[in-house]
MDAnalysis code that builds the backbone (N, CA, C; Angstrom):
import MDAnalysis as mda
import numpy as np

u = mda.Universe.empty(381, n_residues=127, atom_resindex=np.repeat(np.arange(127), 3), trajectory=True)
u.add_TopologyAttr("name", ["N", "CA", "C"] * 127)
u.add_TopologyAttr("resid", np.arange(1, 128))
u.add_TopologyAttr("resname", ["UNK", "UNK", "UNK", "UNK", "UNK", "UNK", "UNK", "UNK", "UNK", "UNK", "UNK", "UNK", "UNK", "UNK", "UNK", "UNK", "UNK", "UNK", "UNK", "UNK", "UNK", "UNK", "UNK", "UNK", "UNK", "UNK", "UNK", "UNK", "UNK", "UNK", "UNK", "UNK", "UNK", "UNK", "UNK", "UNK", "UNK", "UNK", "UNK", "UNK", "UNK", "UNK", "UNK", "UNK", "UNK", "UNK", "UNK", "UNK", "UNK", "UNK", "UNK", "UNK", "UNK", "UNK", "UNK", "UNK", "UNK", "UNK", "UNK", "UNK", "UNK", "UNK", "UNK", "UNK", "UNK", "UNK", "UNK", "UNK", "UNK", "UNK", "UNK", "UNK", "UNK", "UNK", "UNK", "UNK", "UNK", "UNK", "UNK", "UNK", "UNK", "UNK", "UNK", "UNK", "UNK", "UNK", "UNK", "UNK", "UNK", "UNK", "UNK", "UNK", "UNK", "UNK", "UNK", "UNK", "UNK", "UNK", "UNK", "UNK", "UNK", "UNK", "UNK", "UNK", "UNK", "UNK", "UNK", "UNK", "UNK", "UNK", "UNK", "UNK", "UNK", "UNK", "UNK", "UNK", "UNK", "UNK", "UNK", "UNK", "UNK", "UNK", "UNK", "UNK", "UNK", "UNK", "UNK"])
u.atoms.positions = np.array([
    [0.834, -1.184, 0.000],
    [0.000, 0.000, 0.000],
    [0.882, 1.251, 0.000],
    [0.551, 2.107, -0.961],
    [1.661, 3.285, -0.890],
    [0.708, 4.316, 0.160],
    [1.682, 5.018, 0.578],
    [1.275, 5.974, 1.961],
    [0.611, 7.120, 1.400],
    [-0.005, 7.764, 2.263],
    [-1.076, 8.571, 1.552],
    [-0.611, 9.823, 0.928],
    [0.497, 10.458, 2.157],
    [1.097, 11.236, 1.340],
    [1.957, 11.233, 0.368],
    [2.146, 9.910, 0.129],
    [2.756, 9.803, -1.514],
    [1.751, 9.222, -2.405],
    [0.594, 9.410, -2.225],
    [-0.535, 9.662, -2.982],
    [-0.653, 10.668, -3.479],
    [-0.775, 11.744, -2.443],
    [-1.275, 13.246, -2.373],
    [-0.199, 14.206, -3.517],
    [1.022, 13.362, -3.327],
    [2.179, 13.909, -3.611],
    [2.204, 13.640, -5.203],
    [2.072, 12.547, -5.717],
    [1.772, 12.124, -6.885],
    [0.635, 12.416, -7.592],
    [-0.778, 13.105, -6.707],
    [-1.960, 13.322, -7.706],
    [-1.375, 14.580, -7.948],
    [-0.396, 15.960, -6.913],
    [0.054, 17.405, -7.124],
    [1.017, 17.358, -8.131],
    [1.858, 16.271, -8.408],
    [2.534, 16.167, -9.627],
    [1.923, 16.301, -10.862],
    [0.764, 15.437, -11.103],
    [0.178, 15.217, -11.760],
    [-0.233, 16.458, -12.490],
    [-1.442, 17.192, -11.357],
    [-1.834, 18.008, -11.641],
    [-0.850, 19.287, -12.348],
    [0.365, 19.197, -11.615],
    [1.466, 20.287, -12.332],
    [1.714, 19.698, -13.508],
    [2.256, 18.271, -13.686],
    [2.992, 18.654, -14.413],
    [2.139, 17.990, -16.497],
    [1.057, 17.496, -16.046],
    [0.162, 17.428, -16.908],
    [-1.401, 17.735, -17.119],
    [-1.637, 18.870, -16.645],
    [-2.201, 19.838, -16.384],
    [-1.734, 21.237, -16.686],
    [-1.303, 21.416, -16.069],
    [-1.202, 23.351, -15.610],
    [0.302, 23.354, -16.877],
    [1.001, 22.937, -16.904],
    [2.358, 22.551, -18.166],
    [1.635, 22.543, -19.709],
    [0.857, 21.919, -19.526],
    [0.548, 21.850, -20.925],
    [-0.691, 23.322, -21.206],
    [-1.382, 23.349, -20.188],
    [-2.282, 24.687, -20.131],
    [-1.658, 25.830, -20.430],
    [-0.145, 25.839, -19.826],
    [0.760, 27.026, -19.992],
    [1.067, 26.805, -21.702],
    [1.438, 25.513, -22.171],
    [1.820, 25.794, -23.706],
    [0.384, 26.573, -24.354],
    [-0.649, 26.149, -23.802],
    [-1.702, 26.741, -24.774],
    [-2.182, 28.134, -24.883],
    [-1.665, 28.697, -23.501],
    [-2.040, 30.119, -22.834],
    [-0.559, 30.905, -24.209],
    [0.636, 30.272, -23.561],
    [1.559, 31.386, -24.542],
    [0.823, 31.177, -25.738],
    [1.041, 29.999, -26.350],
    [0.865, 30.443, -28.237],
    [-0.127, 31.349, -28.444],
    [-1.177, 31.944, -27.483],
    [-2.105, 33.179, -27.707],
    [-1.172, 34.370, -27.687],
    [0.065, 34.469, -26.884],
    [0.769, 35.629, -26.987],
    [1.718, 35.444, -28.165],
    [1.442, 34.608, -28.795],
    [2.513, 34.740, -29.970],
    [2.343, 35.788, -31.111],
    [2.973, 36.591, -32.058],
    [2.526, 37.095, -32.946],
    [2.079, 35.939, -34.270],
    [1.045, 36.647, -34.974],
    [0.254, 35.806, -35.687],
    [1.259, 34.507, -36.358],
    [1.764, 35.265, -37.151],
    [3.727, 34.765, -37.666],
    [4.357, 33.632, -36.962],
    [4.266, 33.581, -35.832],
    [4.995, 32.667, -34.469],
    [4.008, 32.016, -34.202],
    [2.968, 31.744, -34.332],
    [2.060, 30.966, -33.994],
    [2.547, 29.136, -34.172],
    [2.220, 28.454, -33.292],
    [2.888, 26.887, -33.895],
    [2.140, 26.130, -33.347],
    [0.762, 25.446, -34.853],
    [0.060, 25.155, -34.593],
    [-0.124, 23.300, -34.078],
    [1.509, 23.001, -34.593],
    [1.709, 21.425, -34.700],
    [1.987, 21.135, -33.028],
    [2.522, 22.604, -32.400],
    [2.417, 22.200, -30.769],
    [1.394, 22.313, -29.822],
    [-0.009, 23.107, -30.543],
    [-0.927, 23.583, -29.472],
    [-1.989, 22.634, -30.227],
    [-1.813, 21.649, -31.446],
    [-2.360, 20.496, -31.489],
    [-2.093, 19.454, -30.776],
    [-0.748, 19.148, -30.153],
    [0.090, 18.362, -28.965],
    [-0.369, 18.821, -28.285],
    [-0.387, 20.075, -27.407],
    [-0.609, 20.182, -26.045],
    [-2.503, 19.585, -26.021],
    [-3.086, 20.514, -27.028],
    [-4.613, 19.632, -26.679],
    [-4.383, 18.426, -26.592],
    [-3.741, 17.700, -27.285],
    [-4.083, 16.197, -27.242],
    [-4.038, 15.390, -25.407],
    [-2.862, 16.557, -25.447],
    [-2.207, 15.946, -23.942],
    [-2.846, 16.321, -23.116],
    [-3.161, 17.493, -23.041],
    [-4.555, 17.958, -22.379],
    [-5.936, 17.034, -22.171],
    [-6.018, 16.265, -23.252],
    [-7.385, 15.388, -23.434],
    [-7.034, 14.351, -22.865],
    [-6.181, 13.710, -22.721],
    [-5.470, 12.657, -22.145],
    [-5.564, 12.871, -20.424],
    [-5.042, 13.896, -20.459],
    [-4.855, 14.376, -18.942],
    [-6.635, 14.298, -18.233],
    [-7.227, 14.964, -19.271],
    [-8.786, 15.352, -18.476],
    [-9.802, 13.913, -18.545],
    [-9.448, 13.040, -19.714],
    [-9.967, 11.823, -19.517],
    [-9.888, 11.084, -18.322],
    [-8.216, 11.206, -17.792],
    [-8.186, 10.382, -16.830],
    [-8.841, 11.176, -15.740],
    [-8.935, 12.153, -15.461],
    [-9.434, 12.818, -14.549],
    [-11.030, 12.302, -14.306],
    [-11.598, 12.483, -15.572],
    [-13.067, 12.340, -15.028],
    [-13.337, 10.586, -14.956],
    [-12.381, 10.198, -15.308],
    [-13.037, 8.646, -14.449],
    [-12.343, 9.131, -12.898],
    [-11.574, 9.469, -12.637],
    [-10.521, 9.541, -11.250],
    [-12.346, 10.436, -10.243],
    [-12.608, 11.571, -11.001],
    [-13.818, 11.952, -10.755],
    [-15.311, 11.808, -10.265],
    [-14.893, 10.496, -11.172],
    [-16.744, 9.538, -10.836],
    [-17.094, 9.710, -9.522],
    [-16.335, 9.143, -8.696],
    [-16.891, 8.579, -7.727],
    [-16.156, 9.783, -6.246],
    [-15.574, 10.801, -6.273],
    [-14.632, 11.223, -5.460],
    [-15.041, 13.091, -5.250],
    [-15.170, 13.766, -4.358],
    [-15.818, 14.786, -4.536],
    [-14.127, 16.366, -4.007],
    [-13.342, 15.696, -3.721],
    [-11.522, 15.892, -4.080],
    [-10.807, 14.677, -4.693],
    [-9.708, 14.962, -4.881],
    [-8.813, 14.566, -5.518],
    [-8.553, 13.995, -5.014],
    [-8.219, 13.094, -3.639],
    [-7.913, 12.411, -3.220],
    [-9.259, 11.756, -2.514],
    [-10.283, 11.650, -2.445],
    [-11.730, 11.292, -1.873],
    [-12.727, 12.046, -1.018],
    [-12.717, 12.499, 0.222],
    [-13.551, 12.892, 0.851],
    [-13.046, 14.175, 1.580],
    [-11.493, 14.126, 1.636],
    [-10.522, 15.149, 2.094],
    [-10.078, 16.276, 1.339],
    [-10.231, 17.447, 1.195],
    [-9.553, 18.351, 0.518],
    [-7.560, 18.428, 0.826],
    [-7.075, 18.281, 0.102],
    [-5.757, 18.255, 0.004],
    [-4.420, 18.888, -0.865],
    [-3.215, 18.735, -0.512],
    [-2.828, 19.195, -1.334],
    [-2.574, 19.307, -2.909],
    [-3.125, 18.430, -3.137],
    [-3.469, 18.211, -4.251],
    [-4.606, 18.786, -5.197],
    [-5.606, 19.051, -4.377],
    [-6.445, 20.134, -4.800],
    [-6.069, 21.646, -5.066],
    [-5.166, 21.973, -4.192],
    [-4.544, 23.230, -4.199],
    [-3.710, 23.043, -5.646],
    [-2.977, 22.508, -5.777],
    [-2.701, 22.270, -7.239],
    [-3.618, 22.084, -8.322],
    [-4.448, 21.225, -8.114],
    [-6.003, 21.332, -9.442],
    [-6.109, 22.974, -9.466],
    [-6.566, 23.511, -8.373],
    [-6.904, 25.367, -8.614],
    [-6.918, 25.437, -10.108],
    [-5.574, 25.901, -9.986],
    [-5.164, 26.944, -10.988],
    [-4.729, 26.261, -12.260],
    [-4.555, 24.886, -12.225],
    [-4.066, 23.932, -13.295],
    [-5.743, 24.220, -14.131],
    [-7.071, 23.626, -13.050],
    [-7.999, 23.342, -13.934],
    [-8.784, 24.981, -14.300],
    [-8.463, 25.843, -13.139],
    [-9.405, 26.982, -13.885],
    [-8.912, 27.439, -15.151],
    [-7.304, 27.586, -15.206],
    [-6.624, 28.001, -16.508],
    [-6.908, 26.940, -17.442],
    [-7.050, 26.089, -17.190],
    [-7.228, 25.323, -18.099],
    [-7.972, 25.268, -19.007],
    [-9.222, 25.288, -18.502],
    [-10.708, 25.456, -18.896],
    [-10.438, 26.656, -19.823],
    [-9.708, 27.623, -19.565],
    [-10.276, 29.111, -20.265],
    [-9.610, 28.734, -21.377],
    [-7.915, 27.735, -21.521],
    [-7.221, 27.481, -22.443],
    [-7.997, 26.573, -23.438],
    [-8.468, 25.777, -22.821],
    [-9.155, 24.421, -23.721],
    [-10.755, 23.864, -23.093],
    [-11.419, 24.908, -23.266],
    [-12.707, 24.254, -22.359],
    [-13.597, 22.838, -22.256],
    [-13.631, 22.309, -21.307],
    [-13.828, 21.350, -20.751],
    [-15.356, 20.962, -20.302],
    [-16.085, 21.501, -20.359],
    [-17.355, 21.822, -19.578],
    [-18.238, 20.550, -20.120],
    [-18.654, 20.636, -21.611],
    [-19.147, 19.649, -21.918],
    [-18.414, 18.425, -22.403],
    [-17.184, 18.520, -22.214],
    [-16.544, 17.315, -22.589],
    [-16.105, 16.554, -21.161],
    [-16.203, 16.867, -20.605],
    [-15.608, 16.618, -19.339],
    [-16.561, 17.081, -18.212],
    [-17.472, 16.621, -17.759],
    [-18.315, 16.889, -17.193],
    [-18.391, 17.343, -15.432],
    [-17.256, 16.040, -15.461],
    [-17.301, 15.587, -13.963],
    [-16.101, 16.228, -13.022],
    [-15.244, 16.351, -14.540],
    [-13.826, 17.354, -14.121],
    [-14.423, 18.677, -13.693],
    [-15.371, 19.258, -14.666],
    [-15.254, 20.594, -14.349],
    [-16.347, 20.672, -13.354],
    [-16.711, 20.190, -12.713],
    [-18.015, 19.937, -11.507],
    [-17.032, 20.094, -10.431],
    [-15.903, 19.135, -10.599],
    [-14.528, 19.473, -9.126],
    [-13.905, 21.000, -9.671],
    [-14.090, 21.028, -10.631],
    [-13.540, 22.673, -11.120],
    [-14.114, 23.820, -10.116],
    [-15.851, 23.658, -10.621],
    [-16.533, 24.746, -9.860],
    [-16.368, 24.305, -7.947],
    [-16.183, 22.764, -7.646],
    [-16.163, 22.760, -6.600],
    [-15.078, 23.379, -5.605],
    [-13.972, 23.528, -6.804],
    [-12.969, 24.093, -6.006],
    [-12.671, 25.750, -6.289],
    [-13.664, 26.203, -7.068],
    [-13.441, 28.054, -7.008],
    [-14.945, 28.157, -5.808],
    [-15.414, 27.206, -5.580],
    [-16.451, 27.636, -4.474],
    [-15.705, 27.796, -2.928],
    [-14.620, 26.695, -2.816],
    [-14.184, 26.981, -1.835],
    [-14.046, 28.507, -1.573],
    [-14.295, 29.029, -0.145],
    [-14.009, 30.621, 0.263],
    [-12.798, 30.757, 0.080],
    [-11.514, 30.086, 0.730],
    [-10.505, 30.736, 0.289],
    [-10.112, 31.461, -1.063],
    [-10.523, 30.214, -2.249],
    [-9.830, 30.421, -3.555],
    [-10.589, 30.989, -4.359],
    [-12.139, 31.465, -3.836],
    [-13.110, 31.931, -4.253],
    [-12.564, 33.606, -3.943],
    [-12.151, 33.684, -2.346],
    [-11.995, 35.390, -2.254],
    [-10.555, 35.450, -3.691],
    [-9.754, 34.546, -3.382],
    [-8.440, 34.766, -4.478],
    [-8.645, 35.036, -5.635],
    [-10.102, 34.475, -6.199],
    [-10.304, 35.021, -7.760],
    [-11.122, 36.480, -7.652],
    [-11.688, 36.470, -6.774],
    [-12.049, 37.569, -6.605],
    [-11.291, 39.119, -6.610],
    [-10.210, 38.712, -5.682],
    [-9.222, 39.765, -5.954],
    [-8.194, 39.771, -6.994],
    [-8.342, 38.535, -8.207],
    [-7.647, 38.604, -9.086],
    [-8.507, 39.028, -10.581],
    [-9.652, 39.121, -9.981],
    [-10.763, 39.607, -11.302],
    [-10.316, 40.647, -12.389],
    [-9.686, 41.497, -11.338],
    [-9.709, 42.664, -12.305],
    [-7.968, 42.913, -13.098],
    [-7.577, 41.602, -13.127],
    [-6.256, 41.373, -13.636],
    [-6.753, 40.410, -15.344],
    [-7.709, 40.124, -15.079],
    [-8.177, 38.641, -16.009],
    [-8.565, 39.204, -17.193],
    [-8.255, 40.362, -17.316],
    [-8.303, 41.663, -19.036],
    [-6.736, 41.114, -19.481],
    [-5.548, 40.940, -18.699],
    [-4.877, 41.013, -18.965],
    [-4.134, 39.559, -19.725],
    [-4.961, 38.430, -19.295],
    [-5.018, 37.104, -19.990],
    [-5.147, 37.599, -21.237],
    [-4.092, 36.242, -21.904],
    [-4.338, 36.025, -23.694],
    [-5.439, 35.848, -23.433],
    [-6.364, 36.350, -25.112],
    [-7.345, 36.006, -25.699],
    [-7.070, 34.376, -26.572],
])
């Protein structure tokens, strides 16, 4: 049985580093000039992206955090992996169950006041 916090530790990997990594390739190529645009990598990153969110919403089915009944560190990592995400590659109807832990985790108060005070920065996101 692996220990929980090398559970916890491995779903925050996850979430960084196939998640929020590949969200970041999709966020720059919006800052690219038209010219620089490179469409053979932000066809890769979706893919990997889809890969990533598949496994998620079976991981999803049945679990209301990332790790089951506990909010963890690992959720703190989903944050910002899945809200950016969503805006990069939206998820809503493809992914149903992902973005249900999505809204569950901008409801939290903490990360709820955090977008709140980051609202008026979110002009400044690529289109």
């Amino acid at each position: 049985m692996i220990p929980i916090a090398r559970q916890v530790r491995m779903r925050d990997r996850f979430f960084d580093l196939y998640v929020h990594n590949v969200m970041q390739e999709l966020m720059t190529d919006r800052r690219r000039a038209e010219n620089e645009k490179r469409p053979a990598d932000v066809a890769s990153a979706k893919a990997r992206l889809t890969i990533a969110l598949d496994m998620l919403e079976g991981e999803m089915a049945n679990k209301h955090w990332a790790m089951g009944d506990a909010y963890t560190m690992a959720d703190c990592a989903a944050s910002p992996a899945l809200f950016y995400g969503h805006m990069a590659m939206p998820f809503d109807q493809t992914h149903p169950k992902t973005f249900a832990y999505r809204q569950r985790l901008m409801e939290r108060p903490s990360y709820a006041r955090v977008l709140k005070e980051a609202e008026p920065f979110f002009n400044l996101l690529p289109k």
